[in-house]
C-alpha positions as CSV (number, residue, x, y, z in Angstrom):
1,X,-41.5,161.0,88.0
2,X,-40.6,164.6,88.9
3,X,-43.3,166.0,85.8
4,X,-46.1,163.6,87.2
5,X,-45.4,164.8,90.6
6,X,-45.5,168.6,89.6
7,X,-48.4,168.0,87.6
8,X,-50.4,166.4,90.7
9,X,-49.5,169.3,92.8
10,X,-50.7,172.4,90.7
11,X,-53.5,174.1,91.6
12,X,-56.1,175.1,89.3
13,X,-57.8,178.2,90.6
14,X,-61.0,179.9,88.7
15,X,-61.1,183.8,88.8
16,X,-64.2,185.4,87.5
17,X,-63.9,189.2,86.4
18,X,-66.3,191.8,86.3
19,X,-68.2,191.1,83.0
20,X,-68.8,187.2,84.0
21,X,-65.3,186.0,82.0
22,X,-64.2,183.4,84.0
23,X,-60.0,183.0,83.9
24,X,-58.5,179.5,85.5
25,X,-55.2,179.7,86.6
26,X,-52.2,177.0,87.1
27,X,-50.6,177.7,90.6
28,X,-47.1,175.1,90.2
29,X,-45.6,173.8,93.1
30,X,-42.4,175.1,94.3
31,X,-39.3,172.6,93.6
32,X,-38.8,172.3,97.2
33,X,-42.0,170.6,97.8
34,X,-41.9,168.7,94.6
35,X,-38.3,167.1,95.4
36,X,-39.5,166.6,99.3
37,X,-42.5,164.3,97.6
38,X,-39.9,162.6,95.3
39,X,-37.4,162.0,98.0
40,X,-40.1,160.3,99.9
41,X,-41.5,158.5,97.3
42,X,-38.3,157.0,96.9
43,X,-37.4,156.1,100.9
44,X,-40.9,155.0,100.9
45,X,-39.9,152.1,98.1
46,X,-36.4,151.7,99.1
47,X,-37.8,151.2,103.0
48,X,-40.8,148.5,101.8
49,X,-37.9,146.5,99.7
50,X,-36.2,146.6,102.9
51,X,-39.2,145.3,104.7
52,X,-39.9,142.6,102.4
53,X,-36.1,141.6,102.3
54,X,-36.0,141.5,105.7
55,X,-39.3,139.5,106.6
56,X,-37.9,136.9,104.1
57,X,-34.3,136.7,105.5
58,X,-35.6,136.3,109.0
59,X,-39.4,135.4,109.0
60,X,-40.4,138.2,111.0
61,X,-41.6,141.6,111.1
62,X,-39.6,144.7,111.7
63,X,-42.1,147.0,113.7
64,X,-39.3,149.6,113.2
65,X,-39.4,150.0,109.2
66,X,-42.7,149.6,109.1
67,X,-43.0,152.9,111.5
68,X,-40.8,154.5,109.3
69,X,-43.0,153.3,106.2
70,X,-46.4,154.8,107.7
71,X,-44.6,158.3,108.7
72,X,-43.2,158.4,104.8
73,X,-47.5,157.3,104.0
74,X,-48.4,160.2,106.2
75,X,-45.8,162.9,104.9
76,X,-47.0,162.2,101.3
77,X,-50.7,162.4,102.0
78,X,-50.5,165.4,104.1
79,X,-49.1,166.9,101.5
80,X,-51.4,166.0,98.8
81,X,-54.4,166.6,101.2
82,X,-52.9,170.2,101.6
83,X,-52.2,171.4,97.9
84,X,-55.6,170.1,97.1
85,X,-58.7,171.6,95.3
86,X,-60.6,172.0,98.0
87,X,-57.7,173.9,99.9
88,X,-59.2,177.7,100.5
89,X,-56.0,179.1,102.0
């Protein structure tokens, strides 16, 4: 899961030098950010089983986990959002 994770973070950015070659270039995520996105990849699973165990032990809804869940959501996204192709920083 790590390699999949890695290889939706890099960056592919196109350089074009002075006689029209055109170079692309693999910018790789640092291991911090790769192992933040694969911790919460796995809260975010372990936190849903939790959910679903829960609603079927007692037949309601935890408002609580599912906060939790939606931060996790949010935290993953903003980070793919950020290292995406389009990012120009």
């Amino acid at each position: 899961m790590r390699e999949w994770i890695r290889h939706a973070l890099t960056r592919r950015v196109t350089i074009r030098g002075s006689r029209g070659a055109i170079r692309i270039i693999k910018v790789e995520p640092s291991e911090r950010i790769v192992y933040t996105v694969l911790f919460a990849v796995i809260g975010l699973i372990c936190l849903t089983a939790l959910q679903i165990t829960y609603l079927i032990v007692t037949g309601s809804w935890n408002s609580e986990i599912f906060s939790a869940i939606m931060g996790l959501i949010g935290l993953i996204m903003g980070i793919f959002l950020e290292r995406g192709e389009g990012y120009s920083g």
